[in-house]
N, C-alpha and C positions, 0 to 999 in steps of 0.2 A: 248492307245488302239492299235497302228500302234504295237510297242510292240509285242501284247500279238497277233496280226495277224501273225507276224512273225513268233513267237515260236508255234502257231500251226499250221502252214503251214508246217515248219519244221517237226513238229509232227508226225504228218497225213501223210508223205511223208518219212520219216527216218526207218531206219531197226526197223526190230521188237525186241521186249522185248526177245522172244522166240529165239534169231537167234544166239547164243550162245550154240556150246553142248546139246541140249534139255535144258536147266537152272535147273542146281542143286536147284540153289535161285529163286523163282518162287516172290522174289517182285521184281526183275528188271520190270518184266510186269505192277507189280501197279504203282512203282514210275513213268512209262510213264503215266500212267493210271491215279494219283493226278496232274501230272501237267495237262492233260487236263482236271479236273475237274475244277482246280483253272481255269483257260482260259476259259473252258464253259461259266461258271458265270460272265464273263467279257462282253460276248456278249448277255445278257439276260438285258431286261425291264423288272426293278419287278415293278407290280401297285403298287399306290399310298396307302400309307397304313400297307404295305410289313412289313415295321421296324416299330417299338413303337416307339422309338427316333431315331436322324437324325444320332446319331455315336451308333445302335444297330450292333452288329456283324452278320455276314451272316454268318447263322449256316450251315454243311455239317454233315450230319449223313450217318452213314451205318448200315443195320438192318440183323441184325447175325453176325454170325463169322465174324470179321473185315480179309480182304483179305490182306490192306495195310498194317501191320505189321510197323505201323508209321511213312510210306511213305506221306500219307493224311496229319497230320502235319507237319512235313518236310516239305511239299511242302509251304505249307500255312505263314509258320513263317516271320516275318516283314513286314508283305504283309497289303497292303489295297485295299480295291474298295471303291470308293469317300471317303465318313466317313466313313465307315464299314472295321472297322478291321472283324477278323475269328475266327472261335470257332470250333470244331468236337466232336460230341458227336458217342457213336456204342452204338445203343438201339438194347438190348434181345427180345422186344417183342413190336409189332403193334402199342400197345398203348403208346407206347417211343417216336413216332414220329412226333407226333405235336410239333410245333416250330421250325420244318428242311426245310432248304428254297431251299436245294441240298441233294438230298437222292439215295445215291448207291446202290441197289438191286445186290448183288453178283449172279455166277450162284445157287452157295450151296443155296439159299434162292429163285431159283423162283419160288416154290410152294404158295409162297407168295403173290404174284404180281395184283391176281385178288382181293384178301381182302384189300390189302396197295392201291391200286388204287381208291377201293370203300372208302376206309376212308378217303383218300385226297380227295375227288370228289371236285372241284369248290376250291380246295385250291394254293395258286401259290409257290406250290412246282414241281421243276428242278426235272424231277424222271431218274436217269441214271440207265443204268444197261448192261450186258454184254450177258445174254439167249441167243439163238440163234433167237425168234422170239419176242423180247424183244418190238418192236415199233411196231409191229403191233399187239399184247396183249395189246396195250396201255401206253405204256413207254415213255418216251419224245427222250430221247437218246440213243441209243445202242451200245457198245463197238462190235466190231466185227477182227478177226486176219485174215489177209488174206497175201498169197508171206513172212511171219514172218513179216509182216505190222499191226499195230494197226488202224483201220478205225471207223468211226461210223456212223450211219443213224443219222434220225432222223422225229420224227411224229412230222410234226406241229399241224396237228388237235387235238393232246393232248394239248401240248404248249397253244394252242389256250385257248382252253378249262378251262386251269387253270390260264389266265388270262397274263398269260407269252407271250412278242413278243420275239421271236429271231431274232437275226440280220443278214440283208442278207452276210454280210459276212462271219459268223460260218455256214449257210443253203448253200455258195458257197462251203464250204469246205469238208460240206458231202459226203457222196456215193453214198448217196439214200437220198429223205426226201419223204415223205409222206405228199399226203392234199399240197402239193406247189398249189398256185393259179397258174391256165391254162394261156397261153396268146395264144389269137386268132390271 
């Protein structure tokens, strides 16, 4: 876990994908972009229940055009979280996405976000995505590029809501989080 604090601290803090020429290769952005997804899920409590069996894989879906260009497995490959090796599925349509416990909403797809959100409703699926009003549409995580820096928010009251804790150390590392409980 110390690990995977480091390398996104790192992350979160390291030049951008973009800070190259405008990028010819527009996946240097993802492959920043799968390693924090692999990291995200590092600092997620999924409820009990999450997995059928105790070595089921944590599935990562993305829904349309795949942006990673097979940066998302790249990332993933001999990798575990406890028993839970990985698996990546790119569902065409809505109904592809049951089973995904981490789902990328690309920009190309956020016309999407208000129906993919109503179909998870109450499911504890990680919903990332990059829009520009991504968490506050009701997203969990938002990719944002700021100084050719990769950043992200983050709604807990979605989190909340799908039964998801996040860890105070991934909610130190945001930008922004949303729904943080006040201290008096």
């Amino acid at each position: 876990m110390r690990i995977a604090l480091v390398v996104l601290t790192t992350l979160s803090h390291a030049g951008g994908a973009r800070s190259v020429a405008a990028q010819s290769v527009p996946t240097s952005e993802y492959t920043v972009k799968a390693a924090f997804l692999f990291h995200f899920a590092q600092f997620v409590d999924w409820p009990d229940g999450t997995f059928r069996e105790a070595d089921s894989p944590l599935v990562y879906c993305t829904i349309g055009a795949d942006p990673f260009h097979g940066a998302l497995e790249a990332s993933l490959i001999g990798k575990k979280m406890g028993g839970h090796g990985y698996q990546v599925r790119h569902a065409r349509q809505i109904s592809e996405i049951q089973g995904c416990h981490v789902l990328f909403i690309g920009e190309g797809e956020k016309k999407l976000l208000p129906t993919v959100l109503a179909n998870l409703r109450g499911s504890p699926v990680l919903t990332v995505g990059e829009s520009e009003r991504f968490v506050n549409d009701g997203g969990m995580i938002g990719f944002s590029l700021e100084e050719n820096k990769i950043r992200f928010e983050i709604n807990l009251e979605s989190a909340e809501k799908a039964k998801l804790k996040i860890g105070a150390k991934l909610l130190a590392l945001a930008k922004d989080v949303i729904g943080r409980p006040r201290r008096d």
